[in-house]
C-alpha positions as CSV (number, residue, x, y, z in Angstrom):
1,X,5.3,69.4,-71.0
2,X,7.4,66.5,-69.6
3,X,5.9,63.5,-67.9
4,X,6.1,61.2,-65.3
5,X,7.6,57.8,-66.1
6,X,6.3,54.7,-65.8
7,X,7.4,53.4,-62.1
8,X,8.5,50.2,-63.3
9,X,11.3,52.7,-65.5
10,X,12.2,55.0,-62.1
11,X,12.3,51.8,-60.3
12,X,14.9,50.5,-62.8
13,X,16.8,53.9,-62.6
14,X,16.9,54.2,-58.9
15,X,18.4,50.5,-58.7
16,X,20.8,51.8,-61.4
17,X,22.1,54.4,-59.4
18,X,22.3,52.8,-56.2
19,X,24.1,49.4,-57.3
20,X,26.4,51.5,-59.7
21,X,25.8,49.0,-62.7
22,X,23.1,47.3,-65.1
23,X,24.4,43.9,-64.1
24,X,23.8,44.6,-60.4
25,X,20.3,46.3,-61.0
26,X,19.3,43.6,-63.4
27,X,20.1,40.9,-60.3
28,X,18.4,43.1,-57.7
29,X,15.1,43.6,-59.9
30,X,14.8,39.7,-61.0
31,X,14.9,41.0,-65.1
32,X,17.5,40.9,-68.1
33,X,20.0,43.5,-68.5
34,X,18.7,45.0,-71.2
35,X,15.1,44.8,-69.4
36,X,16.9,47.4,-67.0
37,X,18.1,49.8,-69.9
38,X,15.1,49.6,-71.8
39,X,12.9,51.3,-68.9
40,X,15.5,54.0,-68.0
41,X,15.2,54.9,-71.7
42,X,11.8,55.0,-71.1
43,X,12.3,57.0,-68.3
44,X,14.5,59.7,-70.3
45,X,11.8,59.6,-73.0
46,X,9.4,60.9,-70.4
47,X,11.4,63.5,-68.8
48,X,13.1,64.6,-72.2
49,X,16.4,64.4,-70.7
50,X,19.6,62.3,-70.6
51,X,20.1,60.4,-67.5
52,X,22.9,57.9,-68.3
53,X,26.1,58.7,-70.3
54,X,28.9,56.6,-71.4
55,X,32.4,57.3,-69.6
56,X,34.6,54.6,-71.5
57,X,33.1,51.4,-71.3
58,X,31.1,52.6,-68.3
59,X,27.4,54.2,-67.8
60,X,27.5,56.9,-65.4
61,X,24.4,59.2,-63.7
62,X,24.6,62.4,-66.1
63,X,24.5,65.7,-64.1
64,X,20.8,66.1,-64.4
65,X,20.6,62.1,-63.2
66,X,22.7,62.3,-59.9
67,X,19.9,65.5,-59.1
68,X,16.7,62.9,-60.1
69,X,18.4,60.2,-58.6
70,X,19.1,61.8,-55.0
71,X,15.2,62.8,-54.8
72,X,13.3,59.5,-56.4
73,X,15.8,57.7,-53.6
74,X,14.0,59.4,-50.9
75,X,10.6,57.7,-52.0
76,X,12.1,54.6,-52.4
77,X,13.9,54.2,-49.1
78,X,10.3,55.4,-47.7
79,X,9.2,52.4,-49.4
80,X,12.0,49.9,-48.4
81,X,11.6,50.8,-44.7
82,X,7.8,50.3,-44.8
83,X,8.3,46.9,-46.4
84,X,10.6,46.4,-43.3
85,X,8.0,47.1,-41.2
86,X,5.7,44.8,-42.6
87,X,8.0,42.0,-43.1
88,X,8.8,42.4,-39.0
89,X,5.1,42.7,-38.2
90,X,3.8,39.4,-40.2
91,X,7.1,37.4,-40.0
92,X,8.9,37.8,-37.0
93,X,7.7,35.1,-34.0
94,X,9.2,37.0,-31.4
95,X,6.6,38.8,-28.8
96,X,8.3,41.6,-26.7
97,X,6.1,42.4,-23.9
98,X,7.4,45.7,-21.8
99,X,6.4,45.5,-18.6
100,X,6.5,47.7,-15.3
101,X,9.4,45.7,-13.2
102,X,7.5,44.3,-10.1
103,X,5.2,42.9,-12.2
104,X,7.3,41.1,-14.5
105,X,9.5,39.5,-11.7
106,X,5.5,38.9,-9.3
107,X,2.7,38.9,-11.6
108,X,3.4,37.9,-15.2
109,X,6.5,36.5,-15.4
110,X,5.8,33.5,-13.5
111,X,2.8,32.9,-15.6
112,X,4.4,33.6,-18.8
113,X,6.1,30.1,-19.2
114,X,2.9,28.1,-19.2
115,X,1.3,30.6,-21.7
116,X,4.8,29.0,-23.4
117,X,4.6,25.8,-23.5
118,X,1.0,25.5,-24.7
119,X,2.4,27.8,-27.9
120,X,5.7,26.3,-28.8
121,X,5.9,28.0,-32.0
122,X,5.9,31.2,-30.2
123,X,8.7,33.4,-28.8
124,X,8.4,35.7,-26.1
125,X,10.9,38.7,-24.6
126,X,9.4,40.0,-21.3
127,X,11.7,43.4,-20.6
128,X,11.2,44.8,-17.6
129,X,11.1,49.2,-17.8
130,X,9.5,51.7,-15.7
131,X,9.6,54.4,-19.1
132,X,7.3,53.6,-21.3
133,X,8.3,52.8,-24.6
134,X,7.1,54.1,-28.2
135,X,5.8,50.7,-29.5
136,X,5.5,51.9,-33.1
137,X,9.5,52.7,-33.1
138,X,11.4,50.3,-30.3
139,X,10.4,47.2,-31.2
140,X,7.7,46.7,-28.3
141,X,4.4,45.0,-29.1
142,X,2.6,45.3,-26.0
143,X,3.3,48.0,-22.7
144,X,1.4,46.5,-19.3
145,X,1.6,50.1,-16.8
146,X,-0.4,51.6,-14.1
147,X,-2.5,54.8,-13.8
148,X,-2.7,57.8,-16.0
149,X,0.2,56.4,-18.4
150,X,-2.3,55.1,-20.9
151,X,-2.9,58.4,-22.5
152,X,0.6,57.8,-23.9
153,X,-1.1,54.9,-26.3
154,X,-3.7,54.5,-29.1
155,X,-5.1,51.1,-28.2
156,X,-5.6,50.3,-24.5
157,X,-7.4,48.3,-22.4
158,X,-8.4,48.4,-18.4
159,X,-6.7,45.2,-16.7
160,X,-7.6,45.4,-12.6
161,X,-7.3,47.2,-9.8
162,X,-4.8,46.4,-7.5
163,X,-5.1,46.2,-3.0
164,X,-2.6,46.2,-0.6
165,X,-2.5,44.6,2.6
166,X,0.0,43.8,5.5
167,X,1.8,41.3,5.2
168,X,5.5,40.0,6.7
169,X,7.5,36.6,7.3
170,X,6.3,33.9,9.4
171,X,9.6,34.3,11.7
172,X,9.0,37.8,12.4
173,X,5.3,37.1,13.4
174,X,6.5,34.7,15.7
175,X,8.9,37.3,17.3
176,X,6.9,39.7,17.4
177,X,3.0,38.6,18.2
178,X,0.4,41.2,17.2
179,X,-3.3,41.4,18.6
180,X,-5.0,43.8,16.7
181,X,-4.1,45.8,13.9
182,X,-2.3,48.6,15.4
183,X,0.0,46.4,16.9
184,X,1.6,46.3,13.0
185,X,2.5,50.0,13.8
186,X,4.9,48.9,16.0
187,X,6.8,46.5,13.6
188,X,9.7,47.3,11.4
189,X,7.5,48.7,8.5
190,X,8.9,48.8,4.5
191,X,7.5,51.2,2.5
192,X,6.8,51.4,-1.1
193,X,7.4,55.0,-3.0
194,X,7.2,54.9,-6.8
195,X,9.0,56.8,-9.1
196,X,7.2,60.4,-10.0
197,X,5.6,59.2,-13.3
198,X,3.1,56.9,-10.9
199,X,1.3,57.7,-8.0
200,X,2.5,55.5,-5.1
201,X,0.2,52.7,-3.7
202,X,-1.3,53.7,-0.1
203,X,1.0,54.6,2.0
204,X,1.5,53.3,6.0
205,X,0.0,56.9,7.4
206,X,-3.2,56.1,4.6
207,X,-3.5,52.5,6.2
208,X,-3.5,53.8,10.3
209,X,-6.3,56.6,9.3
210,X,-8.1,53.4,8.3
211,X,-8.2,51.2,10.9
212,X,-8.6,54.7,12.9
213,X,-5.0,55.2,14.4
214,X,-2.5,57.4,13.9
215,X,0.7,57.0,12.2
216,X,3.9,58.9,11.6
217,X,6.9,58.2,9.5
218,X,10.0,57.1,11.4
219,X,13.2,57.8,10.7
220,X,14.2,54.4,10.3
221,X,11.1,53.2,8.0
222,X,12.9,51.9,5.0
223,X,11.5,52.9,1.5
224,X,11.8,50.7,-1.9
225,X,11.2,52.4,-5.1
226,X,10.2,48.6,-6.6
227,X,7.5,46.6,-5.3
228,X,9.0,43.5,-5.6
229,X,12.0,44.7,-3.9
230,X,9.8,45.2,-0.8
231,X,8.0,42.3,-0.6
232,X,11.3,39.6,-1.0
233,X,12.8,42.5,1.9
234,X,9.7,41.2,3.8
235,X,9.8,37.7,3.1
236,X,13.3,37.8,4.8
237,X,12.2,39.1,7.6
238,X,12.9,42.5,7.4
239,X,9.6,43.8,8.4
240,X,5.8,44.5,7.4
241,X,4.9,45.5,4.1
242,X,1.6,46.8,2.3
243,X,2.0,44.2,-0.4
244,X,-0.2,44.4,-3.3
245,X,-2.1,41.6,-4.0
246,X,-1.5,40.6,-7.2
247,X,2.2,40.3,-6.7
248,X,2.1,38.6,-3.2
249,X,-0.7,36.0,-4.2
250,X,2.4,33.3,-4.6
251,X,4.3,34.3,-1.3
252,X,1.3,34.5,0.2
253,X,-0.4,30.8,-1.2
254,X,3.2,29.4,-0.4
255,X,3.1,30.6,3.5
256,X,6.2,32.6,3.3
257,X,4.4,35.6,3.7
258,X,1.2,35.9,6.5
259,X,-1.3,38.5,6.5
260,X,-1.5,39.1,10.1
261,X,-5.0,41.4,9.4
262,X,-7.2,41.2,6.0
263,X,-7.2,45.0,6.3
264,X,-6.6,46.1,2.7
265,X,-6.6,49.4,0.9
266,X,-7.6,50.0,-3.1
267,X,-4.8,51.3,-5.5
268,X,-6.4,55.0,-6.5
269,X,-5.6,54.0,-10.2
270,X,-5.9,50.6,-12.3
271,X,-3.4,48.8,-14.5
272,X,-3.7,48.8,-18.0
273,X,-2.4,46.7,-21.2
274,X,-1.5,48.5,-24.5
275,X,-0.2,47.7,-27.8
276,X,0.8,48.0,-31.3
277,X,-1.7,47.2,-33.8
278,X,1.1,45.4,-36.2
279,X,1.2,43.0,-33.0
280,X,-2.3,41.5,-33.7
281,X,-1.0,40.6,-37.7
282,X,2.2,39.0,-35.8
283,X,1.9,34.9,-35.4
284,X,0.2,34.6,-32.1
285,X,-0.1,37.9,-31.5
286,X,-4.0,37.8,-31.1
287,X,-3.7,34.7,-28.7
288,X,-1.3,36.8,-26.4
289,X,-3.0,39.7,-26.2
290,X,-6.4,37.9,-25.0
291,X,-4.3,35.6,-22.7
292,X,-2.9,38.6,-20.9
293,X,-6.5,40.0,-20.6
294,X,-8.3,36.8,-19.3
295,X,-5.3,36.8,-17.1
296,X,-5.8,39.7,-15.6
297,X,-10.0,39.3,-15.4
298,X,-9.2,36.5,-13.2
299,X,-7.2,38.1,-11.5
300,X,-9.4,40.8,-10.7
301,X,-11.9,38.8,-9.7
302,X,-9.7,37.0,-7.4
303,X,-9.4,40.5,-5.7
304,X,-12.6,41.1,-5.1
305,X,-13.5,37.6,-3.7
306,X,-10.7,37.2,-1.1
């Protein structure tokens, strides 16, 4: 009965095969030439067939050798690519963070630089997407989303729980004075509808039955599919918008957005962070992952205390 040979001698043959000489697999494997021929005639010894034969004053795969070859290649490219994989995972300095668009350009982004500078020997690609990626396959180590979405990952983790509140320009405030909070009903009012993979934030309708009015859409209510879209739409002036919080907080600490009335609504769902596990064996991938977490606890506390 035949056996398997050695790996060390299929190693050897497979190099053989794909580099087309002993010189070249010799090179490849770091041994002598006739290191290389020595195992595949161990390899032939085990399987009790000829691999190699001599065309001229060339080796060439036999018949039966271009048939082991093409399978044993399969199991080494297996190999190669999981080598890759490591080699990317413990090597490669570069973070990619995906991140839902508004709160790349309003919540992270902004923050990201100082997180930065305290780690100089770390480099980070923030890549704004509303699909969410396949982190074990595109090259993302961690996905921050909203709601449902993190059923799509293995390792999660709860970041806050977004409100929205009114909120418009200074200028338009001054043109157009409010009293009490149904007076905002009456102000050009942006809208906010997210794409069908999220449920949207409250809408205007949700924020009237609160305060106990009544609201209908108009026809000339303007509707952004981005968050961040809205709110720089309302820091221009364009009208009132149910901001969310956590990506106002700097137009709103700057003044050039006003919250006419701290009546706010809670997001139904809450923003989550997910990632790869090879991440956490990447240089400073640990440290960016709990950065991102304390981030968002303070954050969340911040919520709840204003």
């Amino acid at each position: 009965m035949n056996k398997t040979p050695p790996l060390r001698a299929i190693q050897a043959f497979e190099a053989f095969g794909r580099r087309g000489s002993m010189t070249a697999a010799a090179t490849e494997l770091g041994v002598s030439v006739g290191a290389v021929s020595q195992q595949i005639r161990k390899a032939e010894e085990a399987l009790e067939v000829r691999l190699l034969e001599r065309r001229g004053r060339s080796v060439a795969l036999t018949a039966l050798g271009r048939v082991y070859h093409a399978a044993v290649s399969r199991g080494f490219d297996q190999i190669r690519a999981a080598q890759d994989i490591i080699d990317r995972a413990q090597s490669a300095n570069t973070l990619t963070i995906s991140c839902l668009p508004s709160l790349a350009s309003k919540w992270i982004g902004p923050q990201l630089l100082d997180w930065q500078i305290a780690h100089p020997g770390a480099t980070v690609r923030l890549v704004g997407a509303e699909t969410e990626p396949r982190l074990d396959t595109e090259g993302v180590d961690f996905r921050i989303s909203y709601g449902e979405k993190y059923r799509d990952f293995n390792h999660y983790i709860e970041l806050f729980t977004d409100w929205v509140v009114p909120a418009c320009s200074p200028a338009l405030l001054a043109r157009h004075p409010v009293r009490k909070p149904a007076d905002i009903l009456d102000l050009p009012l942006l809208s906010i509808e997210w794409a069908r993979d999220h449920r949207s934030p409250p809408s205007w309708t949700e924020w009237a039955a609160s305060i106990g009015a009544m609201y209908q859409k108009a026809s000339g209510e303007v509707a952004f599919s981005l968050s961040s879209a809205a709110i720089d739409a309302a820091t221009n002036g364009r009208g009132v918008v149910l901001a969310q919080l956590s990506m106002a907080a700097e137009d709103i600490a700057s003044g050039r957005l006003i919250v006419p009335f701290n009546q706010r609504l809670k997001l139904s769902q809450a923003y989550f962070l997910a990632w790869d596990r090879a991440a956490l064996e990447k240089p400073f991938g640990p440290e960016l992952r709990a950065w991102i977490v304390s981030n968002s606890k303070r954050m969340g506390a911040a919520l709840m205390a204003s």
